[in-house]
N, C-alpha and C positions, 0 to 999 in steps of 0.2 A: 305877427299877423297870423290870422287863424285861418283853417280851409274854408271855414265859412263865410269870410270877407272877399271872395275870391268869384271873378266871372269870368267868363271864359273868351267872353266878347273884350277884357282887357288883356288879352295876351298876343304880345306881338309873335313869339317866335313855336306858340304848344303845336298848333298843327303842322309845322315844317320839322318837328322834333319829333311827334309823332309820325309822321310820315315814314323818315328815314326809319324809324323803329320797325313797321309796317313794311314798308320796303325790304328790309334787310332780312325779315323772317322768310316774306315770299320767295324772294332770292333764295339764300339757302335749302330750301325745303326742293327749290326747282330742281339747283346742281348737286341735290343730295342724290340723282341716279347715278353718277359719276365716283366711283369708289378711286382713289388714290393713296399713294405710300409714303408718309412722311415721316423721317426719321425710324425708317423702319418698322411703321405701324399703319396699319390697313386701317383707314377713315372714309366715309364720305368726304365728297368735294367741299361739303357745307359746312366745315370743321373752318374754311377761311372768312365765312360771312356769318355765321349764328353765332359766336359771342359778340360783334357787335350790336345785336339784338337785345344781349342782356346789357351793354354799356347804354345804350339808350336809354333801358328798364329804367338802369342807375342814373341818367337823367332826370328822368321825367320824376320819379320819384324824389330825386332829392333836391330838386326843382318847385315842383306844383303839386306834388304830396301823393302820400297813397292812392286816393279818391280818384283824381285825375287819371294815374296810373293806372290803378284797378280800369276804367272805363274804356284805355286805350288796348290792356292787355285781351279784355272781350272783343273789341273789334277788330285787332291782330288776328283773334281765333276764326271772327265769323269770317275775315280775310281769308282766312289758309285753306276754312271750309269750302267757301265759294270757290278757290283756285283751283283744288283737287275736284270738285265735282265735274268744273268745266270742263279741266283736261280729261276726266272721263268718259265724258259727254262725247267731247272734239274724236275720239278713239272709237266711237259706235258710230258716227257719221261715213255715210258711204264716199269712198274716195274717188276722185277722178280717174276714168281710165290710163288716162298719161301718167300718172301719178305712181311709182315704183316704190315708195318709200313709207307705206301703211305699219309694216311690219316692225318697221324702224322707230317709228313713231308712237306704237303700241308698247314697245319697251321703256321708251325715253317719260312717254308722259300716260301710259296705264298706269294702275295701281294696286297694290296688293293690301285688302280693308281693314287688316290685321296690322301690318307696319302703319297705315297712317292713322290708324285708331290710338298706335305708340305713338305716335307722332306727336297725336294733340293733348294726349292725356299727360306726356311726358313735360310741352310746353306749358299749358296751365298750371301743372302742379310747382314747376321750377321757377316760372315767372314770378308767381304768386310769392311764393317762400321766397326769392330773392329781393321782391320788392317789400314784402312784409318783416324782413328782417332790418332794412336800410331803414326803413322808417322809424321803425320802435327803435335801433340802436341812436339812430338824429336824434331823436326827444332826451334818450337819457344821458346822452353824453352833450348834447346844448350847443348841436350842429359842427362840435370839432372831431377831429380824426375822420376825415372822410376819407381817406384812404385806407385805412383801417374797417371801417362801416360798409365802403366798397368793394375790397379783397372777401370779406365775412360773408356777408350775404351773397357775392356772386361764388365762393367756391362750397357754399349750402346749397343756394338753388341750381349751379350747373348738378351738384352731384346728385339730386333728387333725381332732376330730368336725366341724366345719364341712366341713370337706377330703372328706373321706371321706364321707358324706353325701351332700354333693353333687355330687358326682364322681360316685358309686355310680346316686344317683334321679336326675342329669339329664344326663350325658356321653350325648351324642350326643339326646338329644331337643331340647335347646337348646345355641344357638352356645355355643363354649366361652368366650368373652370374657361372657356373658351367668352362666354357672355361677361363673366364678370372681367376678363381680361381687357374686353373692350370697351365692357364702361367705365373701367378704371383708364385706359387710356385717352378716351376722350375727355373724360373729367380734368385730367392732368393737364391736358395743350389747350383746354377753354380755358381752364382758370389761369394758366400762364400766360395766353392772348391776354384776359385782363388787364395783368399787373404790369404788362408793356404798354400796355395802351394807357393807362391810369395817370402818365402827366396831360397826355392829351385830354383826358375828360376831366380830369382839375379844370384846365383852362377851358374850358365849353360850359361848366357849370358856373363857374366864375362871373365869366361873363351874358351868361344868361338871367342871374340872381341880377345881376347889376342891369344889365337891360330890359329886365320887365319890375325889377322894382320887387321882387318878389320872391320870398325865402321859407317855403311852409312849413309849419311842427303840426304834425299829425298827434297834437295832445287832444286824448278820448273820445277819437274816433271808432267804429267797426271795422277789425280785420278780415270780414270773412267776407271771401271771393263773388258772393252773390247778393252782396248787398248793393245797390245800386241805384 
């Protein structure tokens, strides 16, 4: 079956699947003011919730095809856009006099325009590249090794957005051996969240292919991000 036999009014489960996609990037992005220590390495909190963002990615795309994909990764961003703006908004509003906890709130949910200009350039470019690599490798290998196709494209596109991210929010505020340390560390524990979780998304894509009837090959379509 081609993308182009495809409506969107036949799918029982795309927008519960996007959702959780959508969901899980807001999330993360929230509790990323939260720095914590795992395994001996200084992350954001959001290091437990944004690679399930990309296993969704790996849903939706190896599900209902790049096209779909690509449309949901735009309104994940225009999601993230709106989130940040709000809480920036929410942070200029005058507080109530009873209210003791402005200053507190100004740190949890301000922003600094440079990290989440990382933010978003980091998400587009790695989304993109992770969803555009699962596609094209579906087509040539004729929908087998999905777990191969899975690990591929998510430890490309996490390491883009690692790259670029931190490149972007800390070249030049910290040594450079210091940045590349921590894009290298977060690269490591996403792409390893992955490959744990990768029986679980076996069995989600399994039976989403079996309950919408539905198994796309992105054969010669457009890869580029802005076609729509």
């Amino acid at each position: 079956m081609s993308a182009d036999d495809l409506r969107p009014m036949g799918y029982r489960w795309f927008h519960a699947v996007s959702m959780m996609f959508v969901a899980s990037l807001l999330v993360a992005n929230t509790i990323a003011v939260k720095v914590v220590t795992v395994f001996g390495l200084t992350l954001p909190a959001g290091i437990i919730v944004f690679p399930v963002a990309y296993i969704f990615g790996d849903v939706l795309t190896e599900v209902y095809g790049f096209r779909r994909a690509r449309s949901v990764i735009w309104w994940g961003f225009f999601c993230l856009a709106g989130m940040a703006l709000l809480y920036w908004l929410a942070t200029l509003l005058p507080s109530a006099d009873f209210w003791q906890d402005q200053v507190a709130f100004e740190r949890l949910f301000g922003f600094v325009p440079r990290i989440v200009f990382a933010s978003f350039v980091a998400y587009l470019v790695g989304e993109f590249i992770n969803s555009a690599i699962l596609s094209r490798l579906k087509v040539r290998t004729q929908g087998r090794y999905f777990w191969l196709r899975a690990i591929s494209s998510t430890i490309i596109g996490q390491g883009a957005d690692s790259v670029v991210f931190n490149l972007v929010a800390f070249l030049g505020v910290f040594p450079v051996r210091t940045v590349v340390f921590i894009a290298f560390s977060g690269w490591v524990l996403k792409s390893l969240y992955e490959v744990f979780a990768l029986p679980l998304t076996y069995v989600v894509v399994a039976r989403l292919k079996a309950g919408e009837g539905v198994d796309v090959y992105d054969s010669g379509i457009s890869y580029s991000p802005f076609k729509l």
